[in-house]
C-alpha positions, 0 to 999 in steps of 0.5 A: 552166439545168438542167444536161442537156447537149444529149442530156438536152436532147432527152430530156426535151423529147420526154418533156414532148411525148409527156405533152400528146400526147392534145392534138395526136390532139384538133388532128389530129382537129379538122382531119382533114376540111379537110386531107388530110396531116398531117406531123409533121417529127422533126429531129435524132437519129435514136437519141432519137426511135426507141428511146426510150419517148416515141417509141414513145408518139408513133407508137403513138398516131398508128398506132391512130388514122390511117393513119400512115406513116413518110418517112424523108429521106435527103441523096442529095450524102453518100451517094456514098460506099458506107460512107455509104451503108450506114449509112444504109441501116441506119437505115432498117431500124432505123427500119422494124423498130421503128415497124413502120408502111409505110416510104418512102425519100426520096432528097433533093437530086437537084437536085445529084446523081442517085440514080440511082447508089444505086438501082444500088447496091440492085438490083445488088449486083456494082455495089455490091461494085465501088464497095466494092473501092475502099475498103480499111478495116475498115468497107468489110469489114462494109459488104460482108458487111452488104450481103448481109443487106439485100438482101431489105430492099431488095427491098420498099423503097419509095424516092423521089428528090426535090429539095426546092428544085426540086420533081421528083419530088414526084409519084412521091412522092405515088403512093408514099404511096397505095400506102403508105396502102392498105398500112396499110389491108390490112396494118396496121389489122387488127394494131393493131385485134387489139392494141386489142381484145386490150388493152381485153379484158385492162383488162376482166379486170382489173376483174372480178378486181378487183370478184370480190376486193372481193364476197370481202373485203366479202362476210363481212361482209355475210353476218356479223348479215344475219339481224340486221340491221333495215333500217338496219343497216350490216352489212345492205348489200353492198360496192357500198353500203358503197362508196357510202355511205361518209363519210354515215352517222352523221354526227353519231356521226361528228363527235362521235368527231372531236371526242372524238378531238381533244380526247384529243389535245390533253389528251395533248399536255398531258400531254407538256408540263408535266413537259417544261416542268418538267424545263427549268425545273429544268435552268434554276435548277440552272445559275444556282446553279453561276453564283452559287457562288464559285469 
């Protein structure tokens, strides 16, 4: 209907959520004493919701107010092969870098397969150099160098297997988050506590070099016939009284100007009329004489 194509699509719906999201913190803050999880699901690209603006607005807000981590699920059946498996685990530290909130690894579908084979993969990286040896392309040459650079990501990674259908696992899963909740708590709260207060300090900075320019501006005025001002004087006030009483004063002084104002207007309008309708007029009577006159 509007012409933005699938990834436009997504875009601009997330940047109309991100809008009325003040109203999903007020739900959330309703119902925080009768539910203990709130999950909020972000399916889809992966690119759209991490890096653009409105994402970071979502999980920004969330972060400031509640103790926020991010799950990401991972489909254990198609990441078998080490290339996949790579580039997943490089969305999961693009994803960690930038929400910069405490991260877990959720290995789903290990009803079908274990996942047993890619937390060997992370812990022993000879094991997962061998499973590379069996590809031959250029990506399993950048899978095999990229492997090194994420062995300390690894190392501090929380990871999970799950299976969603039958429901093992969820146990680890809820122990995992507890520790991940007492991570924000210790870790992250205090980083975002100093950025509020470090942001509500520069709006109150602000403020005061903004009232400092006004007392500035305003303030020459008032010093200007304070010594003759009576009591109800305008140039006798400051700029907070100015500010105040603006559009009350001499009211009727005030209405007599607009009304002055709008009859100049109206004489000049007539003014630029009456030779105008005069010039048409002149313009109309030449043009039926040429029409009279014999050719």
């Amino acid at each position: 209907r509007y012409g933005l194509g699938p990834n436009g699509g997504i875009v601009t719906s997330l940047n109309l959520f991100a809008t009325r999201f003040d109203q999903v913190m007020k739900f959330i803050e309703k119902r925080q004493n009768a539910s203990k999880y709130v999950i909020i699901d972000t399916p889809g690209q992966i690119e759209v919701f991490t890096w653009s603006a409105s994402g970071t607005i979502i999980t920004e807000a969330l972060a400031s107010s509640f103790p926020s981590i991010v799950v990401y699920v991972m489909d254990t059946s198609r990441s078998t092969n080490p290339v996949t498996f790579m580039s997943n685990m490089l969305y999961a530290c693009s994803i960690l870098y930038k929400t910069k909130l405490p991260f877990i690894v959720v290995m789903n579908k290990t009803d079908i397969i274990d996942h047993s084979f890619a937390l060997e993969w992370m812990q022993d990286f000879e094991t997962f150099q061998d499973a590379l040896n069996q590809e031959t392309s250029y990506a399993s040459n950048l899978t095999r160098s990229m492997s090194l650079v994420l062995d300390e990501f690894y190392s501090s990674l929380k990871v999970v297997g799950v299976s969603a259908v039958l429901g093992t696992g969820l146990d680890e899963f809820f122990i995992q988050l507890s520790k991940a909740v007492d991570e924000y708590e210790r870790e992250y709260r205090p980083e975002y506590e100093r950025l509020r207060k470090s942001l509500e300090e520069a709006q109150e900075k602000q403020k005061r070099e903004q009232l400092e320019h006004l007392w500035k501006d305003m303030g020459s005025v008032c010093v200007q016939g304070s010594t003759l001002a009576g009591p109800d004087d305008v140039s006798a006030m400051g700029p907070s009284e100015l500010i105040l009483t603006r559009g009350t004063l001499n009211e009727e002084e005030e209405e007599r100007e607009s009304d002055t104002d709008d009859i100049d207007h109206e004489v000049t309008e007539e003014s630029h009329e009456e030779p105008a309708f005069r010039n048409f007029m002149r313009d109309m009577q030449m043009k039926c004489q040429r029409k009279k006159q014999p050719e």
